[in-house]
CHARMM-style PDB file with segment names, atoms N, HN, CA, C and O in Angstrom:
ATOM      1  N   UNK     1     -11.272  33.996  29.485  1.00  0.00      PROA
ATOM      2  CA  UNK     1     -12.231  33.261  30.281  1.00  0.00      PROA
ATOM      3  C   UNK     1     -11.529  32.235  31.164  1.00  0.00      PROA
ATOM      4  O   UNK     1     -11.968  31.966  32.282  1.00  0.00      PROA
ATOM      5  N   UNK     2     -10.193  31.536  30.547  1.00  0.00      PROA
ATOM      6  HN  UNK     2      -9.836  31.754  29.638  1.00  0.00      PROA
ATOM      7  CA  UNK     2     -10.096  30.784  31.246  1.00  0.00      PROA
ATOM      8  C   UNK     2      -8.936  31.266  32.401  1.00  0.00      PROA
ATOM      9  O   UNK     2      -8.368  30.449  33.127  1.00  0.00      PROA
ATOM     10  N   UNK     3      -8.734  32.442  32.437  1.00  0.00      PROA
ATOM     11  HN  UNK     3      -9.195  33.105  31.847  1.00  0.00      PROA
ATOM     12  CA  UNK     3      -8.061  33.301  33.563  1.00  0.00      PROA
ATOM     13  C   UNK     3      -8.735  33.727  34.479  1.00  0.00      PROA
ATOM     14  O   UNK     3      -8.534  33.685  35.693  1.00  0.00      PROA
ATOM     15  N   UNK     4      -9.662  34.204  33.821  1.00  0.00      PROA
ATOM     16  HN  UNK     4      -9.826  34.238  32.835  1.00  0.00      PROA
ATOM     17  CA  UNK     4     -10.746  34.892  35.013  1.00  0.00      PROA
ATOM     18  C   UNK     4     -10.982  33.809  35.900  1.00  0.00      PROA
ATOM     19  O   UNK     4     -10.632  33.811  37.080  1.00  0.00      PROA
ATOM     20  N   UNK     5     -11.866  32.439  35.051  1.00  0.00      PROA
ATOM     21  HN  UNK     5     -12.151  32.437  34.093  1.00  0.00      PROA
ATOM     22  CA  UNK     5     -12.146  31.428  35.912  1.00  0.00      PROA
ATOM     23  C   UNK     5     -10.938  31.041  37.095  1.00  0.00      PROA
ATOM     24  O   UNK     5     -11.273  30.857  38.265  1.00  0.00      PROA
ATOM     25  N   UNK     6      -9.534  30.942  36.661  1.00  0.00      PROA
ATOM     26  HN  UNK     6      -9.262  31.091  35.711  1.00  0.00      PROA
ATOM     27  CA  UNK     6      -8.655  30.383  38.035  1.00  0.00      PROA
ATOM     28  C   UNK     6      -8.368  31.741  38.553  1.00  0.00      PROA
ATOM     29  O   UNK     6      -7.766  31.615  39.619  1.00  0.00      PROA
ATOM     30  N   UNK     7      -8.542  32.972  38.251  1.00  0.00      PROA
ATOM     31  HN  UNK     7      -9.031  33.075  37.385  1.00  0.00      PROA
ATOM     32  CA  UNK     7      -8.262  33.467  39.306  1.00  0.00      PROA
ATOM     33  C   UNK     7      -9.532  34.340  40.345  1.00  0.00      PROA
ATOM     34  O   UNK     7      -9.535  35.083  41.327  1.00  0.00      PROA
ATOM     35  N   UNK     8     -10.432  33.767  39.507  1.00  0.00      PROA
ATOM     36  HN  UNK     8     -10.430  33.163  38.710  1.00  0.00      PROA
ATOM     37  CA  UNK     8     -11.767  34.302  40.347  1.00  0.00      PROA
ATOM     38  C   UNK     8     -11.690  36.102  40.313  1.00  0.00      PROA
ATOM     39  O   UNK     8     -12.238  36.769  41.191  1.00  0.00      PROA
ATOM     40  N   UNK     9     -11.211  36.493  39.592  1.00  0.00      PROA
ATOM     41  HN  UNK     9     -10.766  35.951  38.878  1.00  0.00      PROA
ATOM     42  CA  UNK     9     -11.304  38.073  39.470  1.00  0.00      PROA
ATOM     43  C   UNK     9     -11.098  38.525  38.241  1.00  0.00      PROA
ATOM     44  O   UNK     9     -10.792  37.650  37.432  1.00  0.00      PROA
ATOM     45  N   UNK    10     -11.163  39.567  37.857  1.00  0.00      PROA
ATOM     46  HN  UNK    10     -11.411  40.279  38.514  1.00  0.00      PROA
ATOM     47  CA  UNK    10     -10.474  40.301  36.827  1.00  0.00      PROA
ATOM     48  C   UNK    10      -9.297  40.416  36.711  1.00  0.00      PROA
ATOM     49  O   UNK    10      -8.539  40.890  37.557  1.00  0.00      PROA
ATOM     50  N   UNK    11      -8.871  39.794  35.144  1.00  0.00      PROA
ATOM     51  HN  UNK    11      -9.487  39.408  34.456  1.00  0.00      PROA
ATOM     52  CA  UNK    11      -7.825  39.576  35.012  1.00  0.00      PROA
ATOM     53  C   UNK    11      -7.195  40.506  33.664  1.00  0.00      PROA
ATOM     54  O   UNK    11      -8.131  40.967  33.010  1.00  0.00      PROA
ATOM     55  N   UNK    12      -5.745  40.906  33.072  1.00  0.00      PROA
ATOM     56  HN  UNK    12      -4.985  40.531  33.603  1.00  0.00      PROA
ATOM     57  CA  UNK    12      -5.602  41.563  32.283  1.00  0.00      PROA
ATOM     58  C   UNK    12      -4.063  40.499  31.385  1.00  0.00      PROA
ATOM     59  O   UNK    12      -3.284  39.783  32.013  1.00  0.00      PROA
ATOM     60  N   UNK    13      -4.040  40.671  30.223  1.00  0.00      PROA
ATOM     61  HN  UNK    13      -4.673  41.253  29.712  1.00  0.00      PROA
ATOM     62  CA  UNK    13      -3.252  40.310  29.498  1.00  0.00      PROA
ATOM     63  C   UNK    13      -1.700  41.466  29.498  1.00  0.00      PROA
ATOM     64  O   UNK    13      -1.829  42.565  28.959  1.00  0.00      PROA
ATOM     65  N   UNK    14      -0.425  41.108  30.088  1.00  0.00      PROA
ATOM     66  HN  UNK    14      -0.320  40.215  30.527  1.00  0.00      PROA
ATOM     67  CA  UNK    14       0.722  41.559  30.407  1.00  0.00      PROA
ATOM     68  C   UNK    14       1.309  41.579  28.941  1.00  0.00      PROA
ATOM     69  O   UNK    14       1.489  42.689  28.441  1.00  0.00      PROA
ATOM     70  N   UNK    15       1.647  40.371  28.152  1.00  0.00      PROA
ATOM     71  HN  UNK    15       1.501  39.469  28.558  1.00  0.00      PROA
ATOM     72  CA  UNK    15       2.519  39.876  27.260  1.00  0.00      PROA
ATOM     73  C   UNK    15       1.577  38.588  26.277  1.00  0.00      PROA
ATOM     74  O   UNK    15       0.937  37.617  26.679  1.00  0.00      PROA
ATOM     75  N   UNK    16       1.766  38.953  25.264  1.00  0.00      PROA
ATOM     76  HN  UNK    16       2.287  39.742  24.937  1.00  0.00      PROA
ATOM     77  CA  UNK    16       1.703  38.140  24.162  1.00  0.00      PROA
ATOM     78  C   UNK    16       3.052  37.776  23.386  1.00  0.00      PROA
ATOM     79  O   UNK    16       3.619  38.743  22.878  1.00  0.00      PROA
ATOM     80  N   UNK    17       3.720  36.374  23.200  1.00  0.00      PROA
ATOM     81  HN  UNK    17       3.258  35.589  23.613  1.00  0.00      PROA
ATOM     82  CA  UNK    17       4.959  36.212  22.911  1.00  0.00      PROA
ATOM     83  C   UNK    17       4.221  34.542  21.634  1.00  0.00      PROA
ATOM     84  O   UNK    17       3.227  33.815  21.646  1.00  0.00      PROA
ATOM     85  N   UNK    18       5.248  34.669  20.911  1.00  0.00      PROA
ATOM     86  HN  UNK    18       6.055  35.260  20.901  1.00  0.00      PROA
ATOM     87  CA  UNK    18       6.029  33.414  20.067  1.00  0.00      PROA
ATOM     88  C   UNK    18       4.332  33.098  19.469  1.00  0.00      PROA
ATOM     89  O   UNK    18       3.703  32.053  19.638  1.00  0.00      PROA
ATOM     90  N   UNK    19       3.884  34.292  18.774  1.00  0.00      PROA
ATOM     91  HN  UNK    19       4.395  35.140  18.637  1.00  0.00      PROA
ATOM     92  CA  UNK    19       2.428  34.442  18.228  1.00  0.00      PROA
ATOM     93  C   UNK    19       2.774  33.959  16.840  1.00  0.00      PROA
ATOM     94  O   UNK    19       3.811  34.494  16.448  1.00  0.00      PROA
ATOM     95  N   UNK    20       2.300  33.213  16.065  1.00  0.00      PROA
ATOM     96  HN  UNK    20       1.457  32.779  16.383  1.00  0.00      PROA
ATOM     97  CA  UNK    20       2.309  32.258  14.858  1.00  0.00      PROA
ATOM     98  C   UNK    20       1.619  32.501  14.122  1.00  0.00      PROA
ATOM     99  O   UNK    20       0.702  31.686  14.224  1.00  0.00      PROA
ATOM    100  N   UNK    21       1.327  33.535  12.926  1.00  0.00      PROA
ATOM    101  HN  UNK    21       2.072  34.198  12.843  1.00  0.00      PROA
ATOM    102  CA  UNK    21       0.086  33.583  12.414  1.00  0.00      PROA
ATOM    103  C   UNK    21       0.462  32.370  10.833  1.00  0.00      PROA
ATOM    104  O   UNK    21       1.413  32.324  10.052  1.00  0.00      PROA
ATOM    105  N   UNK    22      -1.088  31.389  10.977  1.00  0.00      PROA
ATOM    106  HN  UNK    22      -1.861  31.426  11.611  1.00  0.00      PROA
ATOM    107  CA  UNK    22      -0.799  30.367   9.816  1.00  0.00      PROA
ATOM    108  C   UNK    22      -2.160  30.842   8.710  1.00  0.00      PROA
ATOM    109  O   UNK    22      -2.001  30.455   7.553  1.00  0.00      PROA
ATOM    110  N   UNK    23      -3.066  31.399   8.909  1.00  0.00      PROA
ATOM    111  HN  UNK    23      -3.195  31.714   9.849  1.00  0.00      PROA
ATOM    112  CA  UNK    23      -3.980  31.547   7.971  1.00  0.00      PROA
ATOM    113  C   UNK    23      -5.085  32.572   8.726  1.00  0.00      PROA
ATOM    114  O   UNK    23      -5.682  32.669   9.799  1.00  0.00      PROA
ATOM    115  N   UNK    24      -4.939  33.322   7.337  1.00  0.00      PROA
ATOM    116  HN  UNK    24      -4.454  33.243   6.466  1.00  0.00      PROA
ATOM    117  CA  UNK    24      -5.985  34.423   7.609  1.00  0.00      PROA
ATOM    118  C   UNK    24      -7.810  34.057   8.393  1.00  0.00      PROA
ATOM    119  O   UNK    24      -8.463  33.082   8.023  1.00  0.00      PROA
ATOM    120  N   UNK    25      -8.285  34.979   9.380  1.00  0.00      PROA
ATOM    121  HN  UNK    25      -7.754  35.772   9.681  1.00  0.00      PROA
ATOM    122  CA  UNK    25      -9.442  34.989   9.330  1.00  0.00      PROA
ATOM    123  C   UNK    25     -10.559  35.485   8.613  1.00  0.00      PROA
ATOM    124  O   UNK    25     -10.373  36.677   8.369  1.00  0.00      PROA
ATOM    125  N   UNK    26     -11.713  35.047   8.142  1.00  0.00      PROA
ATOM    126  HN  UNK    26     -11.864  34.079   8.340  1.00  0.00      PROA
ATOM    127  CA  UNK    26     -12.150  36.014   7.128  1.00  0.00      PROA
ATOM    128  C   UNK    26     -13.363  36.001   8.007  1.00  0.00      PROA
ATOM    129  O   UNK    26     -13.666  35.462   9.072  1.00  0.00      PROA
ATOM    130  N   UNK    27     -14.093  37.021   6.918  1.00  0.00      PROA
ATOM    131  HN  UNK    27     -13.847  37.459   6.053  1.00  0.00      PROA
ATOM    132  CA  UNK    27     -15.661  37.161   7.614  1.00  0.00      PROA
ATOM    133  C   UNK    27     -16.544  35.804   7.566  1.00  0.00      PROA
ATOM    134  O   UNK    27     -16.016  34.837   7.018  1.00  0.00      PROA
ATOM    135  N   UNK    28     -17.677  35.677   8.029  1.00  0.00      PROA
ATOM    136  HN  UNK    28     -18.106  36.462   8.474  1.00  0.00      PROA
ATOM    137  CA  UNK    28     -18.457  34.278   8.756  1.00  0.00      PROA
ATOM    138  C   UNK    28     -17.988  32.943   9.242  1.00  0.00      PROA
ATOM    139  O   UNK    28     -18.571  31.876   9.432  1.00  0.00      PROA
ATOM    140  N   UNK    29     -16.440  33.438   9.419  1.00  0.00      PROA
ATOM    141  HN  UNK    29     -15.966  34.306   9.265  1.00  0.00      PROA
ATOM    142  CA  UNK    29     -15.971  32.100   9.981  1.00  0.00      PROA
ATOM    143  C   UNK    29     -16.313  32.399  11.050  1.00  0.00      PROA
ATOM    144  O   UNK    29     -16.540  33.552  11.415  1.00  0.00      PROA
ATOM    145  N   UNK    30     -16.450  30.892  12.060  1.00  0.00      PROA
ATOM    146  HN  UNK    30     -16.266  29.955  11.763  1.00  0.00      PROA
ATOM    147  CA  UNK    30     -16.730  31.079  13.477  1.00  0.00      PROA
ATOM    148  C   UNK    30     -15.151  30.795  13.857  1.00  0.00      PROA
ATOM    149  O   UNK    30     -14.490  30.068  13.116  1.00  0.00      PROA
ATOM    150  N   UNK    31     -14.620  31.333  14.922  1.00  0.00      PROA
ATOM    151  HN  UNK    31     -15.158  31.924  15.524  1.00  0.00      PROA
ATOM    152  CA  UNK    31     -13.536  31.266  15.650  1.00  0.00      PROA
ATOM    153  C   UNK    31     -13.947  30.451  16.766  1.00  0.00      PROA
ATOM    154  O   UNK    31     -15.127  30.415  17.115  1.00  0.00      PROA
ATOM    155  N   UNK    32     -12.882  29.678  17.447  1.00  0.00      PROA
ATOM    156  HN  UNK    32     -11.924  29.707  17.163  1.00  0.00      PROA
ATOM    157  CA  UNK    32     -12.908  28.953  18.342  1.00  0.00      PROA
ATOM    158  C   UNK    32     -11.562  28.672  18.881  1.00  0.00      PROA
ATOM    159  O   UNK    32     -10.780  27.935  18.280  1.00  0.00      PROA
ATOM    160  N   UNK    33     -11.192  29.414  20.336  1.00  0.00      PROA
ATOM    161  HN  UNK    33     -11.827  30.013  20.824  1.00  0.00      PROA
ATOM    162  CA  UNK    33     -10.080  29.468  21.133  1.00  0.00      PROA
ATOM    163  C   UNK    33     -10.018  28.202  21.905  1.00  0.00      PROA
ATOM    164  O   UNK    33     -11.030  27.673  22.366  1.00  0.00      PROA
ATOM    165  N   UNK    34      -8.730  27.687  22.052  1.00  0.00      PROA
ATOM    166  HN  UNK    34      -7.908  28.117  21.678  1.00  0.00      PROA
ATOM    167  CA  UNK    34      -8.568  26.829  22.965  1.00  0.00      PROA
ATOM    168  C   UNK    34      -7.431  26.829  24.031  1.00  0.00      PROA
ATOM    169  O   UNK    34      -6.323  27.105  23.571  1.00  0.00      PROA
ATOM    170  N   UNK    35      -7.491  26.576  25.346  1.00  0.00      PROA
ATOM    171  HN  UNK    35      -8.391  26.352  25.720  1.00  0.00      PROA
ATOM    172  CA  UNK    35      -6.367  26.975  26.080  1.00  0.00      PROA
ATOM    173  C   UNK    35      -5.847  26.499  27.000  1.00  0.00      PROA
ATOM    174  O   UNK    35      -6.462  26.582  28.063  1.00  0.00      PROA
ATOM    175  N   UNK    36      -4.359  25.725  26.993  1.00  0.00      PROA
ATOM    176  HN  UNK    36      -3.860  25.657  26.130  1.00  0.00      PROA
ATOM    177  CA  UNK    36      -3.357  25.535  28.431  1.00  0.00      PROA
ATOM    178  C   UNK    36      -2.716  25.982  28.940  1.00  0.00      PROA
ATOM    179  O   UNK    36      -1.954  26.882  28.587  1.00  0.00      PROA
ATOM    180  N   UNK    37      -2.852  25.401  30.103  1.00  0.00      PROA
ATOM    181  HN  UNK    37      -3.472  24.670  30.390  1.00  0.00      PROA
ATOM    182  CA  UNK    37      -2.244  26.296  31.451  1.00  0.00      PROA
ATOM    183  C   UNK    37      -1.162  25.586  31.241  1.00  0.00      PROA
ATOM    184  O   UNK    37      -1.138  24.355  31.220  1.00  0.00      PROA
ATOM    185  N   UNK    38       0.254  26.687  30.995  1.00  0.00      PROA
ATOM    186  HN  UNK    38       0.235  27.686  31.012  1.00  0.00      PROA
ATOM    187  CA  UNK    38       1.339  25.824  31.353  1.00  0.00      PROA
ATOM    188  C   UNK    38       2.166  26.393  33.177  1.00  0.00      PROA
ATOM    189  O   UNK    38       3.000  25.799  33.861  1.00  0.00      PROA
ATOM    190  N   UNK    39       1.620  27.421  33.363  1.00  0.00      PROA
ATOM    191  HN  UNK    39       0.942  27.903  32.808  1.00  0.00      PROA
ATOM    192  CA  UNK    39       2.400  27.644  34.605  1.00  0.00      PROA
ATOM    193  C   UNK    39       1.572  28.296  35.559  1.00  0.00      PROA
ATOM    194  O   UNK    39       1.033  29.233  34.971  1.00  0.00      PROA
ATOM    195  N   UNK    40       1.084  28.238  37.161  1.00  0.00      PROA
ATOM    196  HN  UNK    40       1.522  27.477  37.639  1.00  0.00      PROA
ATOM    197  CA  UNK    40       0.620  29.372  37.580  1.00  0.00      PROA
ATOM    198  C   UNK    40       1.375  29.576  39.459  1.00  0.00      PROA
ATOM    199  O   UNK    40       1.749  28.907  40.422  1.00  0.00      PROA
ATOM    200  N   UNK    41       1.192  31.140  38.932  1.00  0.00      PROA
ATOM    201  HN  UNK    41       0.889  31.683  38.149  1.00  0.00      PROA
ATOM    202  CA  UNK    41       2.168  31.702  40.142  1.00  0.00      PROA
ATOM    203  C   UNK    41       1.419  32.289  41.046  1.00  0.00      PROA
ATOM    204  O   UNK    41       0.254  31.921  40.899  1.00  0.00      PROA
ATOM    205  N   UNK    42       1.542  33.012  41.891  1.00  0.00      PROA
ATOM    206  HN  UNK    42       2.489  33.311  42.010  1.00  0.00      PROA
ATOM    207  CA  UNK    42       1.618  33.289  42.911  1.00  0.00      PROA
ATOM    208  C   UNK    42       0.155  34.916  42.446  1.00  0.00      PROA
ATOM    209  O   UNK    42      -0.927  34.900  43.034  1.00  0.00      PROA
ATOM    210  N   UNK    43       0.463  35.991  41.462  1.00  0.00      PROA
ATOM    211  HN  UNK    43       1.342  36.004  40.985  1.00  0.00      PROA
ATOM    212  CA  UNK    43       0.331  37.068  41.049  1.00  0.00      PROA
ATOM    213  C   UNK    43      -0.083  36.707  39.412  1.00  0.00      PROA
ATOM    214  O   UNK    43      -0.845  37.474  38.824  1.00  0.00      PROA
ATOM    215  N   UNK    44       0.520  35.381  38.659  1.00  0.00      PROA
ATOM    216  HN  UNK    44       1.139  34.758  39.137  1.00  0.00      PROA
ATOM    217  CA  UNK    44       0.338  35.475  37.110  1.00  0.00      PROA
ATOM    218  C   UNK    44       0.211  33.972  36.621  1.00  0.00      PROA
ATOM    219  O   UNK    44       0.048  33.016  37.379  1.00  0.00      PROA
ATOM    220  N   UNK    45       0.259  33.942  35.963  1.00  0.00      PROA
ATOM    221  HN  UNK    45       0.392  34.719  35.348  1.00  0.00      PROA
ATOM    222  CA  UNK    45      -0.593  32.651  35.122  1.00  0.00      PROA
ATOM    223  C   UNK    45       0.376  32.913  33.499  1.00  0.00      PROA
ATOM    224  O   UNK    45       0.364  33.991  32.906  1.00  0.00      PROA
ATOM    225  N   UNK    46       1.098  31.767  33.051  1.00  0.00      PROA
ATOM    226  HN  UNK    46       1.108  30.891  33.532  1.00  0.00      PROA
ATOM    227  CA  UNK    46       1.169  31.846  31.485  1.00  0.00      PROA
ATOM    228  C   UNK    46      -0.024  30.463  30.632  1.00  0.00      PROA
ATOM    229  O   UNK    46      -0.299  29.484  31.325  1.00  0.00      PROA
ATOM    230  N   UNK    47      -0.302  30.505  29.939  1.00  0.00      PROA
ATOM    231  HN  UNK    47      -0.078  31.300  29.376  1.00  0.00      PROA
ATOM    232  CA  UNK    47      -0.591  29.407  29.397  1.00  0.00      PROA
ATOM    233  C   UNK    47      -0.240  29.849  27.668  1.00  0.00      PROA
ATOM    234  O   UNK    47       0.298  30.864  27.227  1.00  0.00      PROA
ATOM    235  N   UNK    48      -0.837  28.530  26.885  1.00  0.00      PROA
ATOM    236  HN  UNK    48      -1.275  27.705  27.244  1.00  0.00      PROA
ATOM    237  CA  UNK    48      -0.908  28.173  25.289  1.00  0.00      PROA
ATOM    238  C   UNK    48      -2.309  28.688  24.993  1.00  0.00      PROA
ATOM    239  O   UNK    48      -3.367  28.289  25.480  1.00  0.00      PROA
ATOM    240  N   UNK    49      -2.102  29.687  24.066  1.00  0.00      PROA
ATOM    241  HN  UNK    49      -1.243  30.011  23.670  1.00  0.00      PROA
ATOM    242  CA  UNK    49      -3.876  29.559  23.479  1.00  0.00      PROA
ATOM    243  C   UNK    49      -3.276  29.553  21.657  1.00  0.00      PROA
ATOM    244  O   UNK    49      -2.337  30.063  21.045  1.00  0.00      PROA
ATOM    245  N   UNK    50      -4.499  28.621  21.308  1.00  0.00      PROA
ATOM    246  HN  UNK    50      -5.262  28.206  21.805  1.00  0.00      PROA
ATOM    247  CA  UNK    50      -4.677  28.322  20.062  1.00  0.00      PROA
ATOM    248  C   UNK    50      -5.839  28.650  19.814  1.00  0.00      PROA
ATOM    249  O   UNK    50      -6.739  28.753  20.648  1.00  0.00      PROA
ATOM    250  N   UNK    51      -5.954  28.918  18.201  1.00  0.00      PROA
ATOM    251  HN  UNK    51      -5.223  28.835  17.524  1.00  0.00      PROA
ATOM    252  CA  UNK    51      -7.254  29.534  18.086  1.00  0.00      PROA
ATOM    253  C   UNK    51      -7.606  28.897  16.211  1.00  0.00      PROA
ATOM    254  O   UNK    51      -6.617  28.920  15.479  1.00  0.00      PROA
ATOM    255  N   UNK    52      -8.787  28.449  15.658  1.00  0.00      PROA
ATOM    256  HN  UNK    52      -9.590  28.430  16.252  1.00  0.00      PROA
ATOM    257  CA  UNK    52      -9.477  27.452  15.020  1.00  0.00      PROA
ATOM    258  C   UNK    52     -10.464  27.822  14.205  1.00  0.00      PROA
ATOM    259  O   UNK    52     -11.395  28.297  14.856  1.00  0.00      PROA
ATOM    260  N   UNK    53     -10.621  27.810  13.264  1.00  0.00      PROA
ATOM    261  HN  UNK    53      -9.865  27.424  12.735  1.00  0.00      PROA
ATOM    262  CA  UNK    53     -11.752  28.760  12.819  1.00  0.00      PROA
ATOM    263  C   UNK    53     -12.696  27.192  11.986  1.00  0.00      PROA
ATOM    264  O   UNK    53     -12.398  26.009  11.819  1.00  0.00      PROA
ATOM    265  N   UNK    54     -13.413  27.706  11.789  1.00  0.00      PROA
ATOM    266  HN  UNK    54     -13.655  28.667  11.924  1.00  0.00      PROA
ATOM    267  CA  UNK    54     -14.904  26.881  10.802  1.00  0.00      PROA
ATOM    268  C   UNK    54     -15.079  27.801   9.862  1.00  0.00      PROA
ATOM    269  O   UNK    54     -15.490  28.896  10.246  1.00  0.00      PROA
ATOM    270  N   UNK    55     -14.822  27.603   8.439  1.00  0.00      PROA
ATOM    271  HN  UNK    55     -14.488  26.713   8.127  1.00  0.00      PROA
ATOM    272  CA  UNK    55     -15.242  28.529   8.042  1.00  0.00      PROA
ATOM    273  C   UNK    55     -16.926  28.379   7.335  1.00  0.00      PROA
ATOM    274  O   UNK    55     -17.456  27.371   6.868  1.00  0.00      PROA
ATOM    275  N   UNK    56     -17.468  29.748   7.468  1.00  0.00      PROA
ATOM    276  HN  UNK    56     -17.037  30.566   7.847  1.00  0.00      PROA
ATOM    277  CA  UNK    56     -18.635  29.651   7.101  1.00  0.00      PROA
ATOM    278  C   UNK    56     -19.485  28.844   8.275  1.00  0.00      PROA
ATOM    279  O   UNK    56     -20.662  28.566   8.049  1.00  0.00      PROA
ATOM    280  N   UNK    57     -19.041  28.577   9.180  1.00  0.00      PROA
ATOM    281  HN  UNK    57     -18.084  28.803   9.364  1.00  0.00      PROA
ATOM    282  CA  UNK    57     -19.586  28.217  10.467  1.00  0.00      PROA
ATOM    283  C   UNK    57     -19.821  26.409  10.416  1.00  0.00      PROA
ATOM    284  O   UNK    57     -20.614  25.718  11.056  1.00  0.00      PROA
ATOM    285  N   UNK    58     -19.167  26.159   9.763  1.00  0.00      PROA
ATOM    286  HN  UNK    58     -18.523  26.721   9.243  1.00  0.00      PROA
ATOM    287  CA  UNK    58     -19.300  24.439   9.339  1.00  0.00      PROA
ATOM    288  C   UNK    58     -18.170  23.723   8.643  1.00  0.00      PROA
ATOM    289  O   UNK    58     -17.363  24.489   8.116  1.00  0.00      PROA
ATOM    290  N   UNK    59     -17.909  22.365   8.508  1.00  0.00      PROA
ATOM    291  HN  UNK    59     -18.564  21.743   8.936  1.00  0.00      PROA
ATOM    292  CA  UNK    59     -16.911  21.625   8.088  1.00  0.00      PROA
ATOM    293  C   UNK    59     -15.952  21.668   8.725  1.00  0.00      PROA
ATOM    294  O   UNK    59     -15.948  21.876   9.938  1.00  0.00      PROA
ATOM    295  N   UNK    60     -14.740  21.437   7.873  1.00  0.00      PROA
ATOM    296  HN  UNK    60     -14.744  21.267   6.888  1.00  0.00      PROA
ATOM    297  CA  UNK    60     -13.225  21.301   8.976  1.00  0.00      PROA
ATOM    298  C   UNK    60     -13.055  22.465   9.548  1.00  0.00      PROA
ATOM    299  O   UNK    60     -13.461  23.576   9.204  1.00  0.00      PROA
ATOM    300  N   UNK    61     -12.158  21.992  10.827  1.00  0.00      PROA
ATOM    301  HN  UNK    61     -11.829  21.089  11.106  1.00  0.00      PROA
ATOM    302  CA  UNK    61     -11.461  23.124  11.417  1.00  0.00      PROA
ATOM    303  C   UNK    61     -10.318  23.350  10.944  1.00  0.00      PROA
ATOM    304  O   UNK    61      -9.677  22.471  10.367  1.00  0.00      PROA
ATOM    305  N   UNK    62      -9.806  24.787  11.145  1.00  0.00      PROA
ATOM    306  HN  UNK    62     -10.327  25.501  11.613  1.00  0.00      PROA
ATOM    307  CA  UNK    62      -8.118  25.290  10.104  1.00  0.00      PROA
ATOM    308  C   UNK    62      -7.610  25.858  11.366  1.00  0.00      PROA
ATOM    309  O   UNK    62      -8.340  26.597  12.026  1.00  0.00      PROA
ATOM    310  N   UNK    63      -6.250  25.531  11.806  1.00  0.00      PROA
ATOM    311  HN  UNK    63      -5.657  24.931  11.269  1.00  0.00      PROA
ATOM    312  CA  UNK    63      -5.879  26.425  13.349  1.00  0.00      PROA
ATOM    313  C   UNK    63      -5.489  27.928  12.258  1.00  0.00      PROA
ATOM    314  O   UNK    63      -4.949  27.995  11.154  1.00  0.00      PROA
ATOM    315  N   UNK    64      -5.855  28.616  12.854  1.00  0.00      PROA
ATOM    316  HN  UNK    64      -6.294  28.562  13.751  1.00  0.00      PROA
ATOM    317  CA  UNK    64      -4.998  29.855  12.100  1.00  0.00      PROA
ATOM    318  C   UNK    64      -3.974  30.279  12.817  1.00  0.00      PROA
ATOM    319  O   UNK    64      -3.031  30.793  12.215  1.00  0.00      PROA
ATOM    320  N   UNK    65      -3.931  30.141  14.435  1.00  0.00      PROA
ATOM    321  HN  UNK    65      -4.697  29.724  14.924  1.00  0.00      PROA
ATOM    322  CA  UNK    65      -3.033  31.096  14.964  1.00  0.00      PROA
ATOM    323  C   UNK    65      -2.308  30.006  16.356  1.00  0.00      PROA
ATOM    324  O   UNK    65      -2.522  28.809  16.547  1.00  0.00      PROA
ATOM    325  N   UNK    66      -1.633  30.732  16.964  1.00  0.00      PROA
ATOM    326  HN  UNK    66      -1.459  31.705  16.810  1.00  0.00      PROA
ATOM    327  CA  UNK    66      -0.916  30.259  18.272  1.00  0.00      PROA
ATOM    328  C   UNK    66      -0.445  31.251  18.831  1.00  0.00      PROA
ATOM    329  O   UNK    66      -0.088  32.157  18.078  1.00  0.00      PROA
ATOM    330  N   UNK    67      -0.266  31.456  20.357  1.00  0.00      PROA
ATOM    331  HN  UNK    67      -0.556  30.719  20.968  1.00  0.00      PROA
ATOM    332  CA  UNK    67       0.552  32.413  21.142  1.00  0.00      PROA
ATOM    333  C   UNK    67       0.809  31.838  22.358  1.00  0.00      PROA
ATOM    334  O   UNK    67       0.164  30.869  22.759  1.00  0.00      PROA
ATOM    335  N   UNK    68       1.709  32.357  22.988  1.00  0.00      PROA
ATOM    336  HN  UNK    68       2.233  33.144  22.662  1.00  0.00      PROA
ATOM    337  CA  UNK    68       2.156  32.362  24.596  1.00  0.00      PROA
ATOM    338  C   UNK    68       1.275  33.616  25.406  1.00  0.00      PROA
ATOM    339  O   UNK    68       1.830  34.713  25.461  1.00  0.00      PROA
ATOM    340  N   UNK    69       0.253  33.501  25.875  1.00  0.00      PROA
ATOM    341  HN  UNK    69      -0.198  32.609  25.830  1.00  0.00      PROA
ATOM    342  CA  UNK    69      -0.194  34.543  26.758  1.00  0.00      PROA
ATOM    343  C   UNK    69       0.182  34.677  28.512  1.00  0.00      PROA
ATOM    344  OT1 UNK    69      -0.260  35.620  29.168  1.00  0.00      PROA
TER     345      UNK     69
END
């Protein structure tokens, strides 16, 4: 979403790199992505996405994951 939005088109994922997995997702957790832009070019875009779960859809958040997209 937040590719599409800066580049106003359809966009596709090239590379996923330096992906971190810290804790499993299970069923009725809600997930929740979050994401920075660390570079944008000309043709491509990298940023940070992190991603957060609730489990059971309430209480703390747990990051489970990280990547370079």
């Amino acid at each position: 979403m937040t590719a599409t939005g800066l580049a106003k088109t359809a966009v596709a994922t090239v590379a996923v790199s330096n992906i971190v997995f810290l804790q499993p997702v299970k069923v009725a957790g809600t997930v929740c992505c979050y994401t920075d832009v660390d570079q944008i070019g000309r043709t491509s875009l990298r940023m940070k996405v992190e991603v957060w779960v609730l489990r059971h859809g309430r209480g703390v958040r747990t990051k489970v994951t990280e990547a370079e997209v």
